[in-house]
C-alpha positions as CSV (number, residue, x, y, z in Angstrom):
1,X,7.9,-26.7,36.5
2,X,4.4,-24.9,37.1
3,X,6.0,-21.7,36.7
4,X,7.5,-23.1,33.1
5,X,4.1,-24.2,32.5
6,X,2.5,-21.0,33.3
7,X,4.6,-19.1,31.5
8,X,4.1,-21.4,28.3
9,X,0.3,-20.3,28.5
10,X,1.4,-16.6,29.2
11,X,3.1,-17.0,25.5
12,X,0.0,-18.7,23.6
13,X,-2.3,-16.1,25.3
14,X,0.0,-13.7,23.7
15,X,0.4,-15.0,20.4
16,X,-3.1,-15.8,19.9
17,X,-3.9,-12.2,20.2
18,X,-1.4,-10.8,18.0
19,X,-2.4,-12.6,14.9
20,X,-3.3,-10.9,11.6
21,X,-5.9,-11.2,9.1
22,X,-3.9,-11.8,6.2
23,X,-5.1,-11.5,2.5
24,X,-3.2,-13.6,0.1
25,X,-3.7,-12.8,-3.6
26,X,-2.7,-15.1,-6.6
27,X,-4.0,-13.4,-9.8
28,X,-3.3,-15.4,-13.1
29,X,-3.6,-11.6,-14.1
30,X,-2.8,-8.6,-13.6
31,X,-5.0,-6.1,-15.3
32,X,-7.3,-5.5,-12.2
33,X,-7.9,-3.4,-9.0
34,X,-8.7,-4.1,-5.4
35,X,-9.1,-1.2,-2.8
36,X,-6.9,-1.4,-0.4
37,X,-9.2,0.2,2.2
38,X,-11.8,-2.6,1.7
39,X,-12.3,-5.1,4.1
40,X,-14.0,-8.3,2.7
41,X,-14.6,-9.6,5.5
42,X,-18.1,-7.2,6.0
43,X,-19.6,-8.1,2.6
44,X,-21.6,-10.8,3.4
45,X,-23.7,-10.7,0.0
46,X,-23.2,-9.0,-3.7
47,X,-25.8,-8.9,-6.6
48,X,-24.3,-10.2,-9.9
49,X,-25.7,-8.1,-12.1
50,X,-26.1,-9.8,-16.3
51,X,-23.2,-8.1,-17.9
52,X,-24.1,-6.3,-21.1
53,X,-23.3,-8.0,-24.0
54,X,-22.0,-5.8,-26.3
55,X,-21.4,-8.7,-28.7
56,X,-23.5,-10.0,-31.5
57,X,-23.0,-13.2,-29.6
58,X,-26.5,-14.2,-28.5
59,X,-27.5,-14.7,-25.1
60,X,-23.5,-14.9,-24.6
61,X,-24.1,-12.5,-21.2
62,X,-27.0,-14.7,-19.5
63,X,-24.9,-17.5,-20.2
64,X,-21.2,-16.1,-19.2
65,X,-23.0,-14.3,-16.0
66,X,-24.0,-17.6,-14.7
67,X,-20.3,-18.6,-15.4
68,X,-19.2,-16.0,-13.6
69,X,-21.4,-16.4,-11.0
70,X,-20.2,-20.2,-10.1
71,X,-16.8,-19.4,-9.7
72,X,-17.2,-16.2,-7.6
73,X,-19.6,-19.1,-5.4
74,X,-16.2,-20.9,-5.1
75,X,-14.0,-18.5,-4.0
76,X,-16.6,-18.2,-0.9
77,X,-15.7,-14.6,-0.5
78,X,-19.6,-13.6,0.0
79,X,-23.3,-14.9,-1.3
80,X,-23.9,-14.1,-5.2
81,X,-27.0,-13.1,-6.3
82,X,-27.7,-13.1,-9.8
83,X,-30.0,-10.5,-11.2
84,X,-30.8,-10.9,-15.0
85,X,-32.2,-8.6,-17.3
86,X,-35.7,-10.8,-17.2
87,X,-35.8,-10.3,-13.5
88,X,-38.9,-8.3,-12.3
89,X,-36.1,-6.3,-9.9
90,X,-34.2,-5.0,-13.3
91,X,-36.9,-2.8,-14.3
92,X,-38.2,-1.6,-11.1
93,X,-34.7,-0.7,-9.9
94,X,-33.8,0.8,-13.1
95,X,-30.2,-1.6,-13.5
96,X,-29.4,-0.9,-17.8
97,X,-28.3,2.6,-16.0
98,X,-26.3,1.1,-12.8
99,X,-23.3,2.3,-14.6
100,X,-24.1,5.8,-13.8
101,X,-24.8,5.6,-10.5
102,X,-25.6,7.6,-7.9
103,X,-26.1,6.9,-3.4
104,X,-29.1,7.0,-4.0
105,X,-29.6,4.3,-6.4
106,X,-26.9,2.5,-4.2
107,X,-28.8,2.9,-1.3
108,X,-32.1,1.9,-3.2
109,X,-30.5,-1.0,-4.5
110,X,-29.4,-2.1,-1.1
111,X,-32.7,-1.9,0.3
112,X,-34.5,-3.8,-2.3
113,X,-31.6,-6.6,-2.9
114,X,-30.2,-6.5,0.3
115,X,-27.1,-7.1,-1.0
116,X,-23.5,-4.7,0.6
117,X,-22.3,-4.4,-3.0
118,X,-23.4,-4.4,-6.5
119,X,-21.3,-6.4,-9.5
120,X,-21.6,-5.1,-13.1
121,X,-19.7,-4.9,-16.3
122,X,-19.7,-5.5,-20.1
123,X,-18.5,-7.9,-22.4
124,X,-16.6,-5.5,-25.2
125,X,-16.0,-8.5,-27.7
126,X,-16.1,-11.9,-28.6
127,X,-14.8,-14.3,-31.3
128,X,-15.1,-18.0,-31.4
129,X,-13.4,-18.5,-34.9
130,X,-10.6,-19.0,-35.5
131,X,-9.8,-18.9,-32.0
132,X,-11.5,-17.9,-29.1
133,X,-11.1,-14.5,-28.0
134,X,-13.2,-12.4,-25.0
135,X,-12.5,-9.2,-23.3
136,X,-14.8,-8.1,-20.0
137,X,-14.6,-5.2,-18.0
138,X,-16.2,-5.6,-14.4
139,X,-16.7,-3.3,-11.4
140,X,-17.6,-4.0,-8.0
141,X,-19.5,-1.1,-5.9
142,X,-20.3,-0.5,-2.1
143,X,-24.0,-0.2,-1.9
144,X,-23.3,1.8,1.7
145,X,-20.1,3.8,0.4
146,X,-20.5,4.1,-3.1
147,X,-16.9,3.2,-2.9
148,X,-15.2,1.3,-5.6
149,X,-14.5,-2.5,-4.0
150,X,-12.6,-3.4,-7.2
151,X,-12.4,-3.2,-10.3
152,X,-11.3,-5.7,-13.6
153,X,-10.8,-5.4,-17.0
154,X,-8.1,-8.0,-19.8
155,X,-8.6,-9.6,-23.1
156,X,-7.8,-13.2,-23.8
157,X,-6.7,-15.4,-26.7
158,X,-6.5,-18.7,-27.0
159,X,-3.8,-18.3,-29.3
160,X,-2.1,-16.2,-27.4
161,X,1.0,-18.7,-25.9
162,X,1.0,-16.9,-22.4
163,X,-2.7,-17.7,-22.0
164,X,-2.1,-21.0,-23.1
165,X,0.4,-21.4,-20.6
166,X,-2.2,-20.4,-18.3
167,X,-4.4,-22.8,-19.7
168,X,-2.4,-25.7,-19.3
169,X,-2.2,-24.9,-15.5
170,X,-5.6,-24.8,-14.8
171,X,-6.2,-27.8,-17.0
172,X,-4.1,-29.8,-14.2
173,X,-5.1,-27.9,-11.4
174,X,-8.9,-27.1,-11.6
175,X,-10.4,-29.4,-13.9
176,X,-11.3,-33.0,-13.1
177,X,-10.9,-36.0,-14.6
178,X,-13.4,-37.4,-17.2
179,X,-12.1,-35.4,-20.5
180,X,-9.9,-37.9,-21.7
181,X,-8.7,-38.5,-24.3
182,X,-8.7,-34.8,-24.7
183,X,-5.9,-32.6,-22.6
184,X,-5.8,-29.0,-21.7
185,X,-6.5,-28.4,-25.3
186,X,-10.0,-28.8,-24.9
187,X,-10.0,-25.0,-23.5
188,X,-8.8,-23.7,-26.8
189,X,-12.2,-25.7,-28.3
190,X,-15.0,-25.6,-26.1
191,X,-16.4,-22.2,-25.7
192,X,-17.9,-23.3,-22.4
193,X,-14.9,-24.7,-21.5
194,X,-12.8,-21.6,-22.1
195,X,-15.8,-19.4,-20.6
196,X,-14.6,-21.5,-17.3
197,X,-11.2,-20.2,-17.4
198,X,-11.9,-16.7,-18.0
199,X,-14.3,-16.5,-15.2
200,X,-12.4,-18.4,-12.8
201,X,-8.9,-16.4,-13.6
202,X,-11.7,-13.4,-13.1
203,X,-12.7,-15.0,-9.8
204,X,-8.8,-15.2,-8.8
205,X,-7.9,-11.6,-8.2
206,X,-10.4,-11.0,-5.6
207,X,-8.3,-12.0,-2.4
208,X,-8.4,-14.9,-0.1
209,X,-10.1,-14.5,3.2
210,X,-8.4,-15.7,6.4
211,X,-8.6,-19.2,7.8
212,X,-11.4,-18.7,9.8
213,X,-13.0,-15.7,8.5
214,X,-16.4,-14.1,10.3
215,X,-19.4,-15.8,9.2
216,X,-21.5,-13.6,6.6
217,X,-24.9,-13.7,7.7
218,X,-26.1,-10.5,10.1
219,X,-27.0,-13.1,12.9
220,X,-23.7,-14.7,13.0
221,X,-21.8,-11.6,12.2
222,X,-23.7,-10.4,15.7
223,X,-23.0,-14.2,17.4
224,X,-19.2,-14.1,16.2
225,X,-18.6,-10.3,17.6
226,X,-20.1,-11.5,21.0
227,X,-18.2,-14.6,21.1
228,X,-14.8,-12.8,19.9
229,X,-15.6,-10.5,23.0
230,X,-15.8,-13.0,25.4
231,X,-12.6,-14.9,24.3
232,X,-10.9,-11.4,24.6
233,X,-12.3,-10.7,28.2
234,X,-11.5,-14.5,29.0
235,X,-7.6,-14.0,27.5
236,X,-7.3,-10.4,29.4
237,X,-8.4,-12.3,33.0
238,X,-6.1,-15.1,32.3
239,X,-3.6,-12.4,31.4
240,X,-3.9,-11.0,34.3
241,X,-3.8,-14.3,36.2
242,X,-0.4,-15.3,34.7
243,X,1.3,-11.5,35.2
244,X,-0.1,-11.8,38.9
245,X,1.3,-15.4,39.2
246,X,4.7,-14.4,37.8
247,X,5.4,-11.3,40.6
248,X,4.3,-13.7,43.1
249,X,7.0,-16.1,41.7
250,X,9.6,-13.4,41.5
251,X,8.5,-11.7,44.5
252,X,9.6,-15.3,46.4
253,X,12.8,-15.3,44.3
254,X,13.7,-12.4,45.7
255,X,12.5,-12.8,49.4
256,X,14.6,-16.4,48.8
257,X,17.9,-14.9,47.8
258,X,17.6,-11.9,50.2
259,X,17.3,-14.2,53.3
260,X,20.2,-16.8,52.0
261,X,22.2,-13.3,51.4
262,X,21.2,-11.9,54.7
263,X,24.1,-11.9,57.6
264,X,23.2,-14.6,60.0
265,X,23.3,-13.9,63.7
266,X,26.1,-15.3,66.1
């Protein structure tokens, strides 16, 4: 029975350290980009930068960037910081030219924001009447790389009948109650309300961090690495505790059956 046991634990130590971090994606699009090379899991902290409204919509950019902005806090990939264009840091870091970037202004951007990547884009058009219509481009940069993190860009229409399908979803899915007697129609009415389903079908494509993902913060970055090694000394010794234990066992198996086997003298 204790060698049953012990071998029970020999297979949990074993599976626990062959588990993957797996990234599960669910886009309600599919008009994006996500480097495959990127691990999530080290940006801690990105600076939402107030899209440029290429619109004649006013103040539609400080008000879709905060959008934005909440349902990237949902997803809780990383910290947002939002960085408008009546921030102090706009002007001093130079940000209406962030789309021709350099290292350099990566790196100077990193140092001033303290942020490991840098979220910008444009809003290309807008309509409210007769339907509601937005299309956004977005792209997310390493501030230590340069590297491209990912990158989005789509149109919708709320008269468009796949969107509204879409719509309908969310409607039962993400929003709450409190909107009766209106249904998922109210996304085709309210601005605000369709501005939410944009941003969070935006917010979808990034992917989904594991389970227990490392904390984002320097300090516990440090605290989980040191704790991650000690539970990997603390499975190698009991490793090596159980594979010492099971010779032992076999080595009296064998001494067992040898001497039953052995001829007995007369």
């Amino acid at each position: 029975m204790k060698w049953q046991l012990w071998m029970a634990a020999f297979g949990m130590v074993l599976a626990s350290g062959c588990q993957k971090l797996v990234f599960v994606q669910l886009p309600r699009t599919d008009h994006y980009y996500v480097n495959p090379q990127v691990d999530f899991t080290t940006i801690g902290r990105i600076a939402l930068l107030e899209l440029d409204n290429q619109t004649a919509q006013p103040d539609l950019s400080e008000t879709f960037t905060q959008v934005l902005a909440d349902a990237l806090g949902k997803r809780h990939l990383f910290s947002v910081q939002k960085v408008m264009r009546t921030d102090p840091l706009w002007q001093t870091q130079q940000l209406d030219n962030i789309s021709s970037y350099s290292l350099d202004d990566l790196a100077a951007a990193r140092g001033t924001l303290k942020v490991d990547a840098i979220l910008f884009g444009q809003i290309r058009h807008y309509m409210s009447f007769p339907h509601l219509q937005i299309a956004i481009n977005l792209k997310m940069v390493d501030t230590r790389s340069g590297k491209l993190i990912w990158a989005f860009e789509d149109v919708w229409d709320s008269n468009d009948k796949q969107v509204q399908g879409r719509m309908e979803k969310y409607f039962k899915e993400q929003m709450r109650t409190g909107y009766e007697p209106m249904n998922w129609q109210i996304l085709i009415t309210s601005p605000r309300a369709f501005a939410n389903f944009v941003a969070y079908e935006i917010a979808e494509t990034l992917p989904e961090l594991p389970k227990n993902p490392v904390p984002r913060t320097v300090e516990y970055r440090r605290q989980y690495i040191t704790t991650a090694q000690i539970v990997t000394d603390h499975e190698a010794h009991m490793t090596s505790i159980v594979l010492h234990l099971c010779l032992i066992v076999e080595a009296r198996r064998a001494s067992f059956w040898y001497a039953r086997s052995a001829p007995r003298g007369g």
